[in-house]
C-alpha positions as CSV (number, residue, x, y, z in Angstrom):
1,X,40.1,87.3,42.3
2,X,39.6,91.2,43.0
3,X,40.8,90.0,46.6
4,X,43.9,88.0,45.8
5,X,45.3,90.9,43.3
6,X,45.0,93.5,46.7
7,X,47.0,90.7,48.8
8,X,49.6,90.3,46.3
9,X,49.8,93.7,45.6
10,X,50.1,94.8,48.9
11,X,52.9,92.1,49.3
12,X,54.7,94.1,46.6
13,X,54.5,97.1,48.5
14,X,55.4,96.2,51.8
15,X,58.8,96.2,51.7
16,X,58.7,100.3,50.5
17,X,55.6,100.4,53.9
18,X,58.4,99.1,55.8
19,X,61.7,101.0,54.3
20,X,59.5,104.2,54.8
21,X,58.6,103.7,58.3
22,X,62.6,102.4,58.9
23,X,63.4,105.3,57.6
24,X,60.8,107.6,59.8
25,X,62.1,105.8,63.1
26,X,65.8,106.5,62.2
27,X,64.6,109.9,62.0
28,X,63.0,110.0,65.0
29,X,66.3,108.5,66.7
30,X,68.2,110.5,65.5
31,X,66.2,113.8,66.3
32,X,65.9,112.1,69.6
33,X,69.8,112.5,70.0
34,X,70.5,115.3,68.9
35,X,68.1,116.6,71.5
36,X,69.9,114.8,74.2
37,X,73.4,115.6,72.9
38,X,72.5,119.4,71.8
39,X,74.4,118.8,68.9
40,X,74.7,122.0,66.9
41,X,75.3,120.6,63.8
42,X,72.3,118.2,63.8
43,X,73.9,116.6,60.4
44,X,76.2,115.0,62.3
45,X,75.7,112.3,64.6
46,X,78.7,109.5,64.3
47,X,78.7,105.9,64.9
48,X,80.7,105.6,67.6
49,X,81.4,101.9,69.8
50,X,77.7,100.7,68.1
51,X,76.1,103.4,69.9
52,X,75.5,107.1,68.9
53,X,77.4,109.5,70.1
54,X,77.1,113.6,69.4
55,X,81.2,114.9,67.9
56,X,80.5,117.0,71.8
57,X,80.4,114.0,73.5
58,X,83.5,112.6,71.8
59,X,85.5,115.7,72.5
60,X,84.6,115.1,76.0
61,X,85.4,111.7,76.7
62,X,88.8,112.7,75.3
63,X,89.0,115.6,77.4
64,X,88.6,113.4,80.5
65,X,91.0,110.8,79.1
66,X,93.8,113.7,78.7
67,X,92.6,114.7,82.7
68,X,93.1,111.0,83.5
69,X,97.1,111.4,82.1
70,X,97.8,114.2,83.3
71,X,96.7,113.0,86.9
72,X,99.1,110.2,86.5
73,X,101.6,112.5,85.1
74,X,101.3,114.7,88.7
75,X,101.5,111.4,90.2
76,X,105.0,110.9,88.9
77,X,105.8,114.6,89.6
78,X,105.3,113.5,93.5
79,X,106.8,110.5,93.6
80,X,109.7,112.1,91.7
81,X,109.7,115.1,94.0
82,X,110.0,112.4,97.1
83,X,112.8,110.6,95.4
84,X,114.6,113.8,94.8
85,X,114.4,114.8,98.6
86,X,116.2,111.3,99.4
87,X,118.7,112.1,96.8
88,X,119.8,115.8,97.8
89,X,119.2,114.9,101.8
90,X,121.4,112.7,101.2
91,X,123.4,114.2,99.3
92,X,123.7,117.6,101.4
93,X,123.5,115.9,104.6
94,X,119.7,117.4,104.7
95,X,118.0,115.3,107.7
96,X,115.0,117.3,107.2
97,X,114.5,116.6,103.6
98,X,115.9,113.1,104.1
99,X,113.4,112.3,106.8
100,X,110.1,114.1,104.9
101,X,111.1,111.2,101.8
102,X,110.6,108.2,104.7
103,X,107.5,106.9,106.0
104,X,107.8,106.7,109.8
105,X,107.6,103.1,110.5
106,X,110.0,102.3,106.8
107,X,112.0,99.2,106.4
108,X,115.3,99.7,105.0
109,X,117.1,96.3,104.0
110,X,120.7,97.1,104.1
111,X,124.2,95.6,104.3
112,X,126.5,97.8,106.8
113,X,129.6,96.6,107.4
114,X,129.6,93.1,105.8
115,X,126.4,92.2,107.4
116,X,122.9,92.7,106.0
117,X,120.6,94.7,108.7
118,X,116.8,95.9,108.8
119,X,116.9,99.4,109.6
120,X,114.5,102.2,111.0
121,X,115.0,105.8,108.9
122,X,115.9,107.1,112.4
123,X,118.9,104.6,112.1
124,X,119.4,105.9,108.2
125,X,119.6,109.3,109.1
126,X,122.5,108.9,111.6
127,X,124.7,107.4,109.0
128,X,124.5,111.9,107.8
129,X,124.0,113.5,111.2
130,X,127.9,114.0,112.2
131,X,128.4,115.6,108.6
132,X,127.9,119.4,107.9
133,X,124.1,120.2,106.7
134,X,124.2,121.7,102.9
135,X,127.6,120.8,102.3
136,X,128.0,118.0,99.0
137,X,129.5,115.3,99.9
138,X,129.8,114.3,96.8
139,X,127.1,111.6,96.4
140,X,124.8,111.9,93.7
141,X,121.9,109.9,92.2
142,X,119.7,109.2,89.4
143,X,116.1,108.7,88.5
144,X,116.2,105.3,86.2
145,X,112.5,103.9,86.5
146,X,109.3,104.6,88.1
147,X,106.3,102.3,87.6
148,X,103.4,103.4,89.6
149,X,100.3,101.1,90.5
150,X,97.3,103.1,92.3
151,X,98.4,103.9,95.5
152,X,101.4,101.8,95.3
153,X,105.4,102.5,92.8
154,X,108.2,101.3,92.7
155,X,111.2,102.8,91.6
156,X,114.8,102.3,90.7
157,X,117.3,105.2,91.4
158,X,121.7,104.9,90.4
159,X,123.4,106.1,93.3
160,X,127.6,106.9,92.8
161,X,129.8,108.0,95.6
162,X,132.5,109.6,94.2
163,X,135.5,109.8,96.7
164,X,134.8,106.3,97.4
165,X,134.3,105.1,93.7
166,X,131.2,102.6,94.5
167,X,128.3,102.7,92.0
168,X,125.0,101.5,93.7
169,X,121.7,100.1,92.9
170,X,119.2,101.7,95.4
171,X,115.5,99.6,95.0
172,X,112.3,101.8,96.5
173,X,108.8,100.6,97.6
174,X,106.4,103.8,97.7
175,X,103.2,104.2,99.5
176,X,100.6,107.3,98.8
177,X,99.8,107.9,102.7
178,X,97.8,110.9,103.2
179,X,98.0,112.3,100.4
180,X,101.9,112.6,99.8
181,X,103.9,109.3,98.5
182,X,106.4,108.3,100.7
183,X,109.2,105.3,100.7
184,X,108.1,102.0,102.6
185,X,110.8,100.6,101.9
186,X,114.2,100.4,100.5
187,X,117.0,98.5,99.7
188,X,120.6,98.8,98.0
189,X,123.5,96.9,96.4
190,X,127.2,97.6,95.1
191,X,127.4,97.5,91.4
């Protein structure tokens, strides 16, 4: 009888062994992070995506998701910065700063006189050669949309050409090729 009072008390007790020793192995886990966090505040260790992670930690991973933006954000700078030079190049009869937006071997899709044509930017450019360099001739464009996919945008830019009154609709393909994005390809209609 002596023997079945010690099992069932011990059953009664158990569950405090156990809660005790719970308790003493979330301690050590969480002494154990805070080691490998160097958390400062040791009090506070946060649940974070069911795994523990130090309030350091977090202020780091959102530190290198701001980084991540902002690289996009430079991304768009240098795609905007290409568009731009086609703009003004073209717009200031720039072959220089016309040319540096191009990839050398570009495909531009484009109707000249009535008939739709694939041409080279060397065949581009000479459509601005015979006009004088940094003088407006009074075509301007506009940035409307850039979406950008890795290495790869696209991008959609309003071009108007005042003394002849023609709106058009100018559609880009951009490549990142060594390090600088550059149009691939291009194409154009009359709104």
């Amino acid at each position: 009888m002596k023997h079945l009072f010690l099992i069932t008390l011990s059953f009664c007790f158990l569950p405090v062994v156990l809660q005790n020793k719970n308790d003493s192995i979330a301690h050590i886990r969480q002494q154990l992070l805070m080691k490998i966090y160097n958390n400062k505040d040791q009090n506070r260790i946060n649940d974070y995506d069911k795994s523990f992670v130090s309030d350091d930690k977090i202020f780091y991973e959102s530190l290198t998701r701001i980084s991540e933006t902002n690289y996009s954000l430079s991304e768009k700078d240098m795609i905007e910065k290409t568009l731009k030079n086609y703009i003004q190049g073209s717009s200031y009869n720039d072959l220089e700063k016309l040319e540096s937006a191009f990839a050398t071997d570009a495909a531009l899709f484009l109707t000249v006189k009535g008939t739709f044509k694939r041409l080279t930017p060397t065949d581009y450019l000479n459509f601005f050669k015979n006009k004088k360099k940094g003088v407006y001739n009074r075509r301007t464009g506009n940035i409307l949309s850039i979406e950008i996919y890795n290495d790869i945008a696209t991008a959609k830019v309003e071009i108007f050409i005042l003394d002849r009154k023609v709106k058009l609709m100018d559609l880009f393909l951009l490549k990142k090729l060594e390090g600088d994005w550059k149009i691939i390809s291009k194409t154009a209609t009359k709104l």
